[in-house]
RODO-2510 file (C-alpha; in nm, 4 decimals, decimal comma):
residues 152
     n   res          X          Y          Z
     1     x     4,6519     1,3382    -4,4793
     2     x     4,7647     1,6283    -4,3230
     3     x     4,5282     1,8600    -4,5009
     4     x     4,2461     1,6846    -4,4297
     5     x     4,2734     1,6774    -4,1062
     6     x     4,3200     2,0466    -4,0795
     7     x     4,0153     2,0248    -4,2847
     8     x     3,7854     1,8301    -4,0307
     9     x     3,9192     2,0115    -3,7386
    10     x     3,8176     2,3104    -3,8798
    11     x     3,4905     2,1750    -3,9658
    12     x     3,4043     2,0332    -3,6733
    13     x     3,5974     2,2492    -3,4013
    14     x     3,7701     2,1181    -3,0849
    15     x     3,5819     1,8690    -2,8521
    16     x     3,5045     2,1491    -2,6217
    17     x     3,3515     2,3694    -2,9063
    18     x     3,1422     2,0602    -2,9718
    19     x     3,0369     1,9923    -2,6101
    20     x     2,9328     2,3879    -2,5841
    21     x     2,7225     2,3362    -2,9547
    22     x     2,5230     2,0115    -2,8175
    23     x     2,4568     2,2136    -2,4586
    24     x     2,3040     2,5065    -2,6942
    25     x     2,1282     2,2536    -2,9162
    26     x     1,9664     2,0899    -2,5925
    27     x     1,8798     2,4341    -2,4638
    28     x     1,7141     2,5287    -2,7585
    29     x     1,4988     2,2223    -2,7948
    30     x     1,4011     2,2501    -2,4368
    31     x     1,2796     2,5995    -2,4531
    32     x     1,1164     2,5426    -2,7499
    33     x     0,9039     2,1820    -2,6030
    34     x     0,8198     2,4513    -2,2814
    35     x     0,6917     2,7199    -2,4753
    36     x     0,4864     2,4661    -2,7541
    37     x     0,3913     2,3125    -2,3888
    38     x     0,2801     2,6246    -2,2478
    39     x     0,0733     2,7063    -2,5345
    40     x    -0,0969     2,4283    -2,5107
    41     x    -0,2391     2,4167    -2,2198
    42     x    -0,3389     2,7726    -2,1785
    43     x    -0,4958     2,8825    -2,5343
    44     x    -0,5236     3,2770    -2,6104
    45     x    -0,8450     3,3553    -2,7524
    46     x    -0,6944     3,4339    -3,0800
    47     x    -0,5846     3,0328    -3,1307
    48     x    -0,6802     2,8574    -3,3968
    49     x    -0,9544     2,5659    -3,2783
    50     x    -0,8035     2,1872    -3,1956
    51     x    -0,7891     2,0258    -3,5246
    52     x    -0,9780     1,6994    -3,3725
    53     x    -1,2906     1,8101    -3,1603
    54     x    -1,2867     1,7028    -2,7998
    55     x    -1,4702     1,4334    -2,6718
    56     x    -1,8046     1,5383    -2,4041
    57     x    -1,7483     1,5255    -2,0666
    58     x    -1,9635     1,3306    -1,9090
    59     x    -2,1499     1,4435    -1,6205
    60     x    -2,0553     1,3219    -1,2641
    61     x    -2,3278     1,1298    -1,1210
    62     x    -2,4923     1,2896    -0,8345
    63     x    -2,3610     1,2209    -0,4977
    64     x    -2,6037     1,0161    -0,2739
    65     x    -2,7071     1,2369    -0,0075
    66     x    -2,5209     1,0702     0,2955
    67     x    -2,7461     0,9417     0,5875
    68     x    -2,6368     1,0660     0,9598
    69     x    -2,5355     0,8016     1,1921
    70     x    -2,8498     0,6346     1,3794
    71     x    -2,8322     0,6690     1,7566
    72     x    -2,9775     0,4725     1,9963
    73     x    -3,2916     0,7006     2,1317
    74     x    -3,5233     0,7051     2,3828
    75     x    -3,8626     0,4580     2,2113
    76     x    -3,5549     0,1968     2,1422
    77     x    -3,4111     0,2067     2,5037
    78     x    -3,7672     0,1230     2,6247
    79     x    -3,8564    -0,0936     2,3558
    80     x    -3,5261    -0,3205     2,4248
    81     x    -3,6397    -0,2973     2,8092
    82     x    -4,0066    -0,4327     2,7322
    83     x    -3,8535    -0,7224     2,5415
    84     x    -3,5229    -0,8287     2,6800
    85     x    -3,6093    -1,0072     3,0276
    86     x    -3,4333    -0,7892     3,2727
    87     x    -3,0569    -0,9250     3,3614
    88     x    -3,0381    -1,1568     3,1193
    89     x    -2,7201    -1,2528     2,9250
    90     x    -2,7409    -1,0682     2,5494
    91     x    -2,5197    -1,0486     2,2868
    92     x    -2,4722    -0,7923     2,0348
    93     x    -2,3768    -0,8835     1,6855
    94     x    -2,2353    -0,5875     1,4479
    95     x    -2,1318    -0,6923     1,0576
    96     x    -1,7557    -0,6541     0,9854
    97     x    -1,6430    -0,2967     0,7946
    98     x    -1,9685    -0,1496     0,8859
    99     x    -1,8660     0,1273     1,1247
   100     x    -2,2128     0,2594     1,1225
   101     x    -2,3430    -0,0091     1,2196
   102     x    -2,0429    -0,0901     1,5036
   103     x    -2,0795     0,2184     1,6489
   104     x    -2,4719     0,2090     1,7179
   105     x    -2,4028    -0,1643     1,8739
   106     x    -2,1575    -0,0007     2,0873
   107     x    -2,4304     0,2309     2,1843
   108     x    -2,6425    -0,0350     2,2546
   109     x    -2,4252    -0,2520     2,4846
   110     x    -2,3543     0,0811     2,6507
   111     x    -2,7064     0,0988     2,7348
   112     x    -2,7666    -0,2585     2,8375
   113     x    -2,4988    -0,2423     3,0785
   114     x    -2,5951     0,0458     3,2592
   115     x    -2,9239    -0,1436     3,3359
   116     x    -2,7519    -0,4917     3,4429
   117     x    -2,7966    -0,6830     3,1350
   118     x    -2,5101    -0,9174     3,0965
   119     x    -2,3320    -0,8293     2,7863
   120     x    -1,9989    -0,9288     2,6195
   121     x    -1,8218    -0,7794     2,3341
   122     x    -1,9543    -0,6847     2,0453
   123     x    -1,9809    -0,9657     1,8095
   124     x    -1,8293    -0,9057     1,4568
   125     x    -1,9994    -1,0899     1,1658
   126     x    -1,9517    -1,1171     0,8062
   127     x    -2,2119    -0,8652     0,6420
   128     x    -2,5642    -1,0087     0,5416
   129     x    -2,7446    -0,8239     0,3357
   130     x    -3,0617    -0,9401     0,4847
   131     x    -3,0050    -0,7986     0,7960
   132     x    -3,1820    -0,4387     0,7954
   133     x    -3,2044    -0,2126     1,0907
   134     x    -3,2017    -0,3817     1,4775
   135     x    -3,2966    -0,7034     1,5840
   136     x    -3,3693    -0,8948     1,8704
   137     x    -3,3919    -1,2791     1,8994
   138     x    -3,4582    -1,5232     2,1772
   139     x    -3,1449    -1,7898     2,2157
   140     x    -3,1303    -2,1200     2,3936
   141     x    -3,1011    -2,1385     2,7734
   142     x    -3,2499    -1,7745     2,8302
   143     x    -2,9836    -1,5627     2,6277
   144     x    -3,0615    -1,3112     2,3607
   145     x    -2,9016    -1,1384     2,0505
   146     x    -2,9726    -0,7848     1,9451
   147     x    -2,8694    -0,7953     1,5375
   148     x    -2,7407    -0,4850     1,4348
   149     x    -2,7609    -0,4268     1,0352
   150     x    -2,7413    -0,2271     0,7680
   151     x    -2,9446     0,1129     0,7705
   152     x    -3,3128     0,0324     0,6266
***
């Protein structure tokens, strides 16, 4: 018994020889995964080709050339004068996550009040796709609504 324990000690070392042999064992995998890694991903000219062809790329559609913001201009100021009756109550709707579209009712109530129309806050409906550009429409009991929508 004896003898072959001598034996395995000497075959296999103390635990601390075999703690230092797994720490060299890990440290040679690991450089070895880092330089297969680095190889990889940065090819010299002289490396062989991929053994499986890469797929195309395919192309990134085109963005869509973004519109700029509308604004509120001069022919719309007048053209919201000629039709609302002056003073009268109006209110603005805008649809919901359209910031485009909030923004030029904001504009627009801006306007209105600075020439005595009676205007609340903006009005925040759920998006129709119908709705294209500005609108105005006669309400009950003298009021009106300017529609703000989508860009046309």
């Amino acid at each position: 018994m004896r003898k072959s324990n001598a034996r395995q000690r000497a075959l296999l070392g103390t635990p601390s020889d075999r703690i230092a042999a797994v720490a060299l064992a890990a440290l040679f995998v690991a450089a070895l995964t880092t330089a297969g890694c680095r190889r990889a991903a940065t090819p010299s000219a002289t490396s062989a080709p991929p053994s499986m062809p890469m797929p195309p790329v395919a192309a990134a559609d085109p963005p869509t050339p973004k519109r700029p913001p509308r604004r509120l201009e001069d022919t719309n100021r007048k053209e919201l004068e000629s039709t609302l009756p002056k003073g009268a109550p109006v209110e603005i709707t805008a649809p919901e996550g359209d910031e485009e579209a909030y923004r030029l009712a904001q504009e627009i109530r801006i306007f209105l009040r600075s020439e005595k129309y009676g205007v609340a806050n903006i009005i925040r409906n759920p998006p129709d796709p119908s709705a294209k550009g500005v609108g105005v429409e006669a309400l009950p009991d003298g009021k009106w609504r300017v529609i703000v929508g989508q860009p046309e």
